[in-house]
C-alpha positions as CSV (number, residue, x, y, z in Angstrom):
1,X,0.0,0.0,0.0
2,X,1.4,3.4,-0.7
3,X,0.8,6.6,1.2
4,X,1.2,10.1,-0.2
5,X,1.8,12.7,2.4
6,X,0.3,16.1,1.0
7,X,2.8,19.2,2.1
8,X,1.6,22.0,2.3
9,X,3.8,25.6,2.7
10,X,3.5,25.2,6.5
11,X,3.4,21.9,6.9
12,X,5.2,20.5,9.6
13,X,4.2,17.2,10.6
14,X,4.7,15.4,6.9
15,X,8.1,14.0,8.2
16,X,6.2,12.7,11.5
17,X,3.8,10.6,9.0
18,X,6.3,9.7,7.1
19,X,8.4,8.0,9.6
20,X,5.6,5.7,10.6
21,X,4.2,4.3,7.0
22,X,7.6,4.0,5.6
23,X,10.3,4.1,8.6
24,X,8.0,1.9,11.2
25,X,5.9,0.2,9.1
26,X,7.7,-0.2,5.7
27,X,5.4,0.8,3.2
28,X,6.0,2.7,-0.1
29,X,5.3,6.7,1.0
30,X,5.9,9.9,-1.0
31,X,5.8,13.3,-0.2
32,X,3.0,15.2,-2.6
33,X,4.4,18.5,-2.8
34,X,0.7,20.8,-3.0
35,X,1.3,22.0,-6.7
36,X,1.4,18.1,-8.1
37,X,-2.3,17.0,-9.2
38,X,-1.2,13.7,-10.1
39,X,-2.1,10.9,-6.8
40,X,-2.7,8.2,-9.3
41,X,0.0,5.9,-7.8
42,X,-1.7,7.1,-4.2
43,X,-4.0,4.3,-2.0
44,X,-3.9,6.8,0.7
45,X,-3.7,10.5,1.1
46,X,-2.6,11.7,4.3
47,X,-3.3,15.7,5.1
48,X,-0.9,16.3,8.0
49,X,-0.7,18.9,10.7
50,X,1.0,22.2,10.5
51,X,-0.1,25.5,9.9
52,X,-1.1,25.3,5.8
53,X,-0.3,28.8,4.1
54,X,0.8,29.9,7.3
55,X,-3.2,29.5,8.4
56,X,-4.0,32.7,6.8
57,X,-7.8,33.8,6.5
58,X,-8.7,30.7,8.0
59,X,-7.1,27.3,9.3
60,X,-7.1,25.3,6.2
61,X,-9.2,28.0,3.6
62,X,-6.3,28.4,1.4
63,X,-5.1,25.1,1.2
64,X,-9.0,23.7,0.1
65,X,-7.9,25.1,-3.5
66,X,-4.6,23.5,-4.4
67,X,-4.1,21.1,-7.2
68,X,-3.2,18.4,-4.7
69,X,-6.2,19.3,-3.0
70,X,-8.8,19.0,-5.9
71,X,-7.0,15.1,-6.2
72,X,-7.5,14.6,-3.3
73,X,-11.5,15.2,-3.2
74,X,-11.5,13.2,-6.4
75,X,-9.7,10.2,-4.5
76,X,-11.9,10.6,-1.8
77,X,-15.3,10.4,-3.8
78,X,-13.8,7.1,-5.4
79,X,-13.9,5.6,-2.3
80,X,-10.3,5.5,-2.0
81,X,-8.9,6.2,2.2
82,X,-8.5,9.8,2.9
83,X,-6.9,10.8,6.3
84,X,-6.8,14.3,7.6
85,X,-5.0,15.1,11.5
86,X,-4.4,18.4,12.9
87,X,-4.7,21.3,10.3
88,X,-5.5,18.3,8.0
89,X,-8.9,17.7,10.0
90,X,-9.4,22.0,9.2
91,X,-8.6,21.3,5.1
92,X,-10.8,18.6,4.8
93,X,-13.8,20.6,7.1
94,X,-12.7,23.7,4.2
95,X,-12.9,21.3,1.5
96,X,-16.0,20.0,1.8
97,X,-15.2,16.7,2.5
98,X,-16.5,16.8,6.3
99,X,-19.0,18.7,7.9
100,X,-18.7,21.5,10.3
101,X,-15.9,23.8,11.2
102,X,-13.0,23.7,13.7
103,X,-12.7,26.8,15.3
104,X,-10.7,28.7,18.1
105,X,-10.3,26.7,21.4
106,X,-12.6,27.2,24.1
107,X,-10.4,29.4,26.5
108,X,-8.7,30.8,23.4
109,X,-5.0,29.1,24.3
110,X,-3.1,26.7,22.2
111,X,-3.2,23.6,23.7
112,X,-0.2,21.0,23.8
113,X,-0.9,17.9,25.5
114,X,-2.3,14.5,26.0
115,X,-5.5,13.8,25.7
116,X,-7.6,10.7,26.6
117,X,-10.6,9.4,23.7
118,X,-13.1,7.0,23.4
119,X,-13.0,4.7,20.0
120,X,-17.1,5.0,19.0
121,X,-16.5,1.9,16.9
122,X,-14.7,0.3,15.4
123,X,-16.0,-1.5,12.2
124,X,-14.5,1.3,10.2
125,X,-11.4,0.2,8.2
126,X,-9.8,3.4,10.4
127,X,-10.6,2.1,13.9
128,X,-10.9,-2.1,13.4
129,X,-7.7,-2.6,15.6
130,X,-9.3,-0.9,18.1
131,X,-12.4,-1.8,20.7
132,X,-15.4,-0.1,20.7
133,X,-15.2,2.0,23.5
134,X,-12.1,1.6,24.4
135,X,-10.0,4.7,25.9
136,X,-6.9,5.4,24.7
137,X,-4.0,8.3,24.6
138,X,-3.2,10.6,22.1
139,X,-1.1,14.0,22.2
140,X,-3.3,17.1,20.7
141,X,-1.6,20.6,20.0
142,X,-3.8,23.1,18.3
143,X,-5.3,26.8,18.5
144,X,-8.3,26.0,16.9
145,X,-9.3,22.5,17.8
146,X,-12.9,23.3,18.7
147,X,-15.6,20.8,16.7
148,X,-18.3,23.3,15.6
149,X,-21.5,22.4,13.8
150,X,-25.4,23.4,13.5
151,X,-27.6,21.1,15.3
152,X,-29.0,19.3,12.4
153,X,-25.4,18.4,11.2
154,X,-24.7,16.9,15.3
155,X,-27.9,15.2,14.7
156,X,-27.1,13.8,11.5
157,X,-23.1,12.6,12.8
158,X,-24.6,11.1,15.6
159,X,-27.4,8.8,13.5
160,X,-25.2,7.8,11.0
161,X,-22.4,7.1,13.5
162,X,-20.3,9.4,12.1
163,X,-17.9,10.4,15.5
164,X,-15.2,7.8,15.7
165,X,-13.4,9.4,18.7
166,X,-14.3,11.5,21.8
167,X,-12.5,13.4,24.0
168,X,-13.0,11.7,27.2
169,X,-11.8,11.5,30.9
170,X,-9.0,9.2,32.0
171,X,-12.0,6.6,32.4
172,X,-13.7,6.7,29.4
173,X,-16.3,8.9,30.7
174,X,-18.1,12.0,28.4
175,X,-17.9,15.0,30.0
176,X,-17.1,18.5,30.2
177,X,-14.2,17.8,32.5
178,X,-12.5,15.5,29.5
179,X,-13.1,18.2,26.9
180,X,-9.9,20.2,26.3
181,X,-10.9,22.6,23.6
182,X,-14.8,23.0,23.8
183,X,-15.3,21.0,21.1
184,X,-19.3,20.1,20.7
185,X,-20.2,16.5,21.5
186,X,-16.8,15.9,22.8
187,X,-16.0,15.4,19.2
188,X,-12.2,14.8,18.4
189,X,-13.0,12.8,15.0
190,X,-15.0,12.1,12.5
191,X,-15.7,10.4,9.2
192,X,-17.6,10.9,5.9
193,X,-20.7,8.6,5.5
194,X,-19.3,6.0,3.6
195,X,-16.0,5.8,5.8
196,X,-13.1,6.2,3.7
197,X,-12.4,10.0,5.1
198,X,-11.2,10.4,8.3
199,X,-10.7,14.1,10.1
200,X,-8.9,14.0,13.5
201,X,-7.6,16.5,16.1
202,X,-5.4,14.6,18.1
203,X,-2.3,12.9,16.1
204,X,-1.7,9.2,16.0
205,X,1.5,10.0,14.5
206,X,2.9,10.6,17.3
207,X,1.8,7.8,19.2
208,X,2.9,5.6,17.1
209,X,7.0,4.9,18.2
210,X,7.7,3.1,21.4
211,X,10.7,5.5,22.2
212,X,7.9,8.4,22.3
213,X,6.0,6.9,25.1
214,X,3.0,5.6,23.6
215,X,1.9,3.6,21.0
216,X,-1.7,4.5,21.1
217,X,-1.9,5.8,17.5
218,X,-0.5,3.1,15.8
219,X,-3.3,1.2,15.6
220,X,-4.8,3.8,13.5
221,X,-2.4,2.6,10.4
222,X,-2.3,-0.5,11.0
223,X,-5.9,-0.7,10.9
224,X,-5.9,0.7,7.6
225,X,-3.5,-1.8,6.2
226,X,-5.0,-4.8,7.7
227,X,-8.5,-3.7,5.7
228,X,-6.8,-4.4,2.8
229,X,-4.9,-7.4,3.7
230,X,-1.3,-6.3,3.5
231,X,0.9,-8.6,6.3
232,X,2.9,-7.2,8.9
């Protein structure tokens, strides 16, 4: 399976990516440099964090038009994995490809830390090496981190079981207490309807080497390589 890691100007967590799908886990990765339109040699894009154009006008509202941007929305409405994390999360919420908005954090700080979720499910080809409602540890660092949406939109992620991670406490609980940003629904990720595009705050990248500390977020890839059938 081979990744491409869009870069952005701004970008600085392509290398972080990078080290897991090809320096961990050995598969084929290139960088996709934001000018090149061409991901036909992609299975899947990864949008990673950073600060995209330097986050000018908005988080992510420049980056929605670039050429690797446009491939990537056409990759995604083949079906074909789509992951977003950080300021990826923010292009992909831009872009179209997820609903709602991520906006500033609730008491207006950037936040760098670990934070515990909940795993909603796991029969997604994102979350299958995890258990539904398991808690696990990821580390978050963002300005504007904040899930926003209208009411009908909340309505609509939560029917079609669209939030596949929570911010929660230490004990899996949902509450207020376990929400570091404000985010609505204690919403830290979520996907498209038919699954393939995942937008996430908190980055599994860098959970991912034991000599970090954790290996919560590894799980994540390996998830997406085992739906496809490629050994480890």
């Amino acid at each position: 399976m081979k990744f491409g890691i869009v870069v952005f100007p701004g970008s600085n967590c392509d290398r972080d990516v990078a080290w897991v799908t090809q320096g961990l886990l050995k598969q084929p990765t290139r960088m996709v440099w934001h000018e090149d339109s061409d991901l036909s040699d992609i299975d899947v894009v990864v949008i990673p964090g950073g600060f995209s154009y330097g986050d000018y006008l908005r988080c992510g509202a420049i980056a929605r038009f670039s050429p690797a941007l446009r491939s990537t929305v056409e990759h995604a409405q083949q079906g074909k994995p789509v992951l977003g994390i950080c300021n990826g999360f923010q292009v992909l919420t831009e872009a179209g490809l997820l609903p709602g908005a991520l906006v500033r954090n609730r008491d207006l700080n950037f936040i760098c830390d670990r934070a515990p979720l909940r795993v909603e499910r796991n029969d997604v080809l994102w979350t299958q090496e995890y258990r539904a409602g398991e808690t696990i540890t990821l580390p978050i660092a963002h300005g504007e981190g904040s899930y926003y949406a209208d009411s009908d939109t909340l309505s609509r992620l939560e029917e079609n079981q669209q939030i596949l991670f929570r911010y929660c406490s230490a004990t899996g609980e949902i509450e207020s207490s376990g929400n570091p940003n404000g985010s609505l629904s204690n919403i830290a990720g979520i996907c498209d309807r038919q699954g393939n595009v995942l937008g996430m705050m908190p980055h599994p990248e860098r959970a991912a080497d034991p000599q970090l500390g954790g290996t919560d977020g590894m799980r994540l890839f390996k998830g997406i390589l085992a739906a496809v059938g490629v050994a480890l």
